[in-house]
C-alpha positions in Angstrom: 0.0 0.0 0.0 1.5 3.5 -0.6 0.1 6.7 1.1 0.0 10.2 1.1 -1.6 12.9 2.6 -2.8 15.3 0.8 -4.2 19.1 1.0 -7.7 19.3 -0.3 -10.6 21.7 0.5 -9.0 23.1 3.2 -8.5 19.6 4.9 -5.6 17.3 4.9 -6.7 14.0 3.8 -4.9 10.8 4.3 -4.9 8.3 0.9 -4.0 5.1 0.8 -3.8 3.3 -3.1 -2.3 0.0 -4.7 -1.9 -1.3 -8.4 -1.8 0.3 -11.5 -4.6 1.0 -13.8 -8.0 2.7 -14.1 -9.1 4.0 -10.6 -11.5 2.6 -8.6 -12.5 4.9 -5.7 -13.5 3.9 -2.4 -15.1 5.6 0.4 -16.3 4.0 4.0 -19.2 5.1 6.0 -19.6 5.2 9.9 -17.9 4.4 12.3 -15.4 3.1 10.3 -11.8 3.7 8.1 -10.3 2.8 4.8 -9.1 -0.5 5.9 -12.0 -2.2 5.9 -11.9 -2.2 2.2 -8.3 -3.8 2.5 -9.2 -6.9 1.0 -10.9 -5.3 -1.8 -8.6 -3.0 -2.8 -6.3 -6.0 -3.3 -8.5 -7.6 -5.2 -8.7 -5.0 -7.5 -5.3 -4.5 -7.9 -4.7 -8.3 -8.6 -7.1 -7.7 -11.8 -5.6 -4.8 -12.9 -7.0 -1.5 -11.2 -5.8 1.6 -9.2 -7.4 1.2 -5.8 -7.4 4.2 -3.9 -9.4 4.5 -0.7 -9.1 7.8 1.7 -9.8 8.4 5.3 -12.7 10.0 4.7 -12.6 13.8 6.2 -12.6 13.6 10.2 -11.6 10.3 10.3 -8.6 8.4 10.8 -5.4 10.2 9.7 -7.7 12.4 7.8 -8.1 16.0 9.2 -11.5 18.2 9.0 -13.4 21.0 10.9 -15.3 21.1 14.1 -18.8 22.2 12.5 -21.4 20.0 11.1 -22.1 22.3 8.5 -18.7 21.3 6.6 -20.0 17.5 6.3 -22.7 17.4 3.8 -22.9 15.4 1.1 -21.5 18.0 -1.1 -18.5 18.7 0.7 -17.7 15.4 1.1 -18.4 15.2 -3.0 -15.3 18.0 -2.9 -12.9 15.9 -1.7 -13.7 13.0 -3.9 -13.3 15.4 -7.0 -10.0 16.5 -5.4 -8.2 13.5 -4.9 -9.0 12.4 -8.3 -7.4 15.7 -9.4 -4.5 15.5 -6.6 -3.8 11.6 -7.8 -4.3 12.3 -11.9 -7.0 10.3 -12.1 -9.4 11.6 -14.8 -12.0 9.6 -14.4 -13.0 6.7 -11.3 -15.4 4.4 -10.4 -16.5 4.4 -6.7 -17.1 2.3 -4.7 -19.5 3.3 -1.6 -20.7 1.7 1.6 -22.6 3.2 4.5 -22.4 7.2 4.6 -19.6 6.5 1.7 -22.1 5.2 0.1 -24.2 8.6 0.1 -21.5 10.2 -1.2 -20.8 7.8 -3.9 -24.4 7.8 -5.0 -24.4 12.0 -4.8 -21.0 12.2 -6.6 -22.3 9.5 -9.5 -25.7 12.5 -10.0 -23.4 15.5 -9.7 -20.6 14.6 -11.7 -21.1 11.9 -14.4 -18.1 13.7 -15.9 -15.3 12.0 -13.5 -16.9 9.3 -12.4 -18.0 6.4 -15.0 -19.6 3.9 -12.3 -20.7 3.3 -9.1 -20.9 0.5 -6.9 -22.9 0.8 -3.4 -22.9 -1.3 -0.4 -25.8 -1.4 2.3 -27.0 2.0 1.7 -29.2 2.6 -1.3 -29.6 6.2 -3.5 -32.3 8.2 -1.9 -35.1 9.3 -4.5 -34.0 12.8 -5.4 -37.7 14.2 -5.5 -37.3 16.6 -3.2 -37.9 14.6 -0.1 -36.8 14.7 3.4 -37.0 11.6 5.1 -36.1 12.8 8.1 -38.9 15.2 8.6 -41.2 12.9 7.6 -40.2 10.5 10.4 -40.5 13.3 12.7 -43.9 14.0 11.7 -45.1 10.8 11.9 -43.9 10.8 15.5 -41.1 8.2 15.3 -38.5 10.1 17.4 -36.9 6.8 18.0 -34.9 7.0 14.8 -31.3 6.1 15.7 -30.4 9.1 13.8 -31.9 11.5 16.0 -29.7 10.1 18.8 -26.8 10.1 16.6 -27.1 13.7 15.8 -27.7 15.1 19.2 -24.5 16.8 21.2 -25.0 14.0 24.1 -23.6 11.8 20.9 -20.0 12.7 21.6 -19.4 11.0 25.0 -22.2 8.1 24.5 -19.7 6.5 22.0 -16.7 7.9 24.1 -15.8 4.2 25.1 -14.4 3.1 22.2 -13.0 -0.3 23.1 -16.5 -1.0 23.6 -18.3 1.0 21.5 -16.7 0.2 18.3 -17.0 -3.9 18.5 -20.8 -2.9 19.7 -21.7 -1.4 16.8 -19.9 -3.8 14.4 -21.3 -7.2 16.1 -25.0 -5.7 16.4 -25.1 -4.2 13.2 -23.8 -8.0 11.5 -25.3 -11.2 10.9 -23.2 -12.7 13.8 -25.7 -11.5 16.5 -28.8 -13.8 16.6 -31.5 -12.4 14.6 -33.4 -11.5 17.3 -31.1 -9.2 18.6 -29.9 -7.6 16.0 -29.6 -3.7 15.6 -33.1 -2.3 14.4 -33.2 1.5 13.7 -36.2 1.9 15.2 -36.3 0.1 18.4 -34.0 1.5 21.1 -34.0 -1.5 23.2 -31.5 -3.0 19.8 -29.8 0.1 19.4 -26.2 0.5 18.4 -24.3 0.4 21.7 -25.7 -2.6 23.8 -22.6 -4.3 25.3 -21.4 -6.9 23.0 -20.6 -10.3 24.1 -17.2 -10.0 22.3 -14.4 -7.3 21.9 -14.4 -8.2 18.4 -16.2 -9.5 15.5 -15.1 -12.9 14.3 -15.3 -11.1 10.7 -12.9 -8.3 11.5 -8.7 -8.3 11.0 -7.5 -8.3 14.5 -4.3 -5.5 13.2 -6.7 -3.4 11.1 -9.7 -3.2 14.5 -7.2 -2.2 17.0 -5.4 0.1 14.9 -9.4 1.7 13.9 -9.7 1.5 17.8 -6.7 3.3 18.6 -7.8 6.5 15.9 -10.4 6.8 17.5 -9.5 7.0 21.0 -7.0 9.8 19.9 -9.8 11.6 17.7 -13.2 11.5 19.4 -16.1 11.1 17.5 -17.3 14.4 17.0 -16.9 15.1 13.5 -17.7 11.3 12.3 -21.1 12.2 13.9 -21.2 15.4 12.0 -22.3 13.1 8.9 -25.5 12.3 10.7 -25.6 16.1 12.1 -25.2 17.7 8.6 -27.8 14.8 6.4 -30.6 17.0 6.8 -28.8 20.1 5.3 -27.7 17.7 2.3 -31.5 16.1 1.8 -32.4 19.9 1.7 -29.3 20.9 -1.0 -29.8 17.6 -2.9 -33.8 19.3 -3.6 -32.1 21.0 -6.5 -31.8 17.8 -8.6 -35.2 16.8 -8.3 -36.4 14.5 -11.0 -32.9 13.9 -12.2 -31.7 10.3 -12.1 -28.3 8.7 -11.9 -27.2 7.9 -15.4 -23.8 6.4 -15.4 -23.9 2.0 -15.0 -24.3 1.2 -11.2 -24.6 -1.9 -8.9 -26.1 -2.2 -5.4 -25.5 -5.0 -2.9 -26.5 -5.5 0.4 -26.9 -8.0 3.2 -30.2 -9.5 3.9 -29.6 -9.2 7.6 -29.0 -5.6 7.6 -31.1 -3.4 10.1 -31.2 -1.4 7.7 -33.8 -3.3 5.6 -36.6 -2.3 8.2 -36.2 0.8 7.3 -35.6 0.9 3.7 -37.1 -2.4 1.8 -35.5 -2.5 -1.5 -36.4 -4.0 -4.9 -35.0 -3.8 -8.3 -38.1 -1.8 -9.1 -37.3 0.9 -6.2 -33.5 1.1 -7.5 -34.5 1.7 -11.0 -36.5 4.5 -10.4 -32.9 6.6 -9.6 -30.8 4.4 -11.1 -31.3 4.5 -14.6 -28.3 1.8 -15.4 -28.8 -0.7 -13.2 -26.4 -3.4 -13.9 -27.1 -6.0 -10.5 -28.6 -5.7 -7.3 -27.4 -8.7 -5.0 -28.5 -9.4 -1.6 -26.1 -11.6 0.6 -27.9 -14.3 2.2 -27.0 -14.5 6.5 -25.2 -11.5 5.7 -25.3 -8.2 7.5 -24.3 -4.5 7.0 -20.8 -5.5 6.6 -20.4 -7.2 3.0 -17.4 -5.7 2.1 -16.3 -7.6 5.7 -18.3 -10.2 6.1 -18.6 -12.1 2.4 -15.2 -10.4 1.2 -15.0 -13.1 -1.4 -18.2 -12.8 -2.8 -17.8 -9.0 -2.5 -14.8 -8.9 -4.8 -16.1 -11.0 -7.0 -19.4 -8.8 -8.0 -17.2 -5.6 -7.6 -14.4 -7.4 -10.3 -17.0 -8.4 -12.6 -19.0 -4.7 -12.3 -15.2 -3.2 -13.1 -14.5 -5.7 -16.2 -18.2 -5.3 -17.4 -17.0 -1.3 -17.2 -13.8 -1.5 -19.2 
């Protein structure tokens, strides 16, 4: 692997890429790094690619401001258009999971001119009609939304504990917890931070989950949470594209045991309404919001075939 850190937007960034060839892009979502696409980015170097994951800003190595209102999707959009201009990339395909995910999908409507694909994980596009899902949840009364917690001040020092925090939220959020357990984003009593019967997932590198744990102890999670604190100003931002539809070829996978599948049910029919290219959608049988992590090898595979089909 061969990093930099680079000086984007008024952040420093931290970039991590292997292999030679066209780009592939990848961004992680919450609360996470780039090495949990490690085994990916390999993969795609093996067959011929340029991986190139970052620390996305506020995490990791990466640097990034204090207010929330410097972590909408749009920033973050930014930076991806800057470190394909900082690496001499003229073109990528991303690859997106979680919150990176977001970004990916925001970054393939916004600018089909340097990306040429993207590939999502666990989170799927919103509908860019105009909508706010978030105040629509409010007015039905369902203040339970782990996002609400997530975005409240009182979210700094809940996830303070990181040794136990972070395996919490990456055992209750997978398909290793019994199913009747699991993480459900509307029930608080299977919220993210329930003590976990293990210190970590059996899915998880042992080197790459302390070295995630020990960035975080030394960062806080303040501006990782500003993602959650700034999605309502990007749901508002992202009104001015509505109607439009994202264009370039894309693929969406996700694990039938996500949590995230109570709250968002998804069909081929529901994905092709904004994604006018859909190549694949794939859902990972006894899998859960981790693919990338959990069914690496089936991972790779769909992500290799979506590059070849590409090129």
């Amino acid at each position: 692997m061969r990093e930099h850190h680079i000086a984007v937007n008024g952040v420093l960034l931290h970039v991590v890429e292997c292999g030679e060839g066209p780009a592939v892009l990848f961004c992680h979502g919450f609360p996470d790094t780039w090495r949990s696409w490690r085994q990916q980015m390999n993969a795609v170097a093996h067959a011929g690619y340029r991986a190139i994951a970052l620390d996305m800003r506020g995490y990791g190595e990466s640097g990034g401001p204090d207010e929330a209102s410097a972590y909408t999707a749009l920033n973050i959009v930014g930076d991806l258009v800057a470190v394909l201009n900082d690496m001499n990339c003229e073109t990528a395909i991303l690859v997106g999971h979680d919150f990176g995910a977001v970004a990916a999908w925001t970054a393939a409507l916004i600018r089909p001119d340097r990306f040429r694909a993207v590939f999502g994980l666990s989170v799927p596009p919103f509908d860019f009609d105009g909508g706010n899902f978030l105040s629509d949840l409010r007015e039905k009364g369902q203040h339970d939304f782990y996002m609400f917690r997530q975005m409240s001040p009182a979210a700094d020092n809940e996830w303070a504990d990181v040794k136990n925090t972070i395996p919490a939220a990456f055992y209750w959020t997978s398909a290793e917890a019994p199913k009747e357990e699991r993480w459900h984003p509307m029930d608080i009593n299977r919220g993210l931070l329930r003590p976990a019967p293990i210190k970590r997932p059996r899915f998880v590198e042992p080197t790459d989950f302390a070295l995630m744990i020990d960035q975080f102890e030394q960062n806080g999670f303040h501006r990782p949470l500003n993602y959650y604190r700034a999605l309502e100003s990007s749901l508002d931002m992202m009104s001015a594209f509505a109607g439009c539809r994202i264009q370039i070829p894309s693929f969406f996978m996700i694990g039938a045991a996500d949590g995230l599948n109570e709250l968002h049910p998804v069909t081929t029919e529901i994905l092709q309404h904004v994604l006018t290219d859909l190549r694949e959608f794939i859902v990972l049988p006894d899998v859960g919001h981790w693919p990338q992590l959990e069914a690496p090898e089936q991972t790779n595979s769909a992500l290799i075939g979506f590059l070849d089909a590409i090129h």
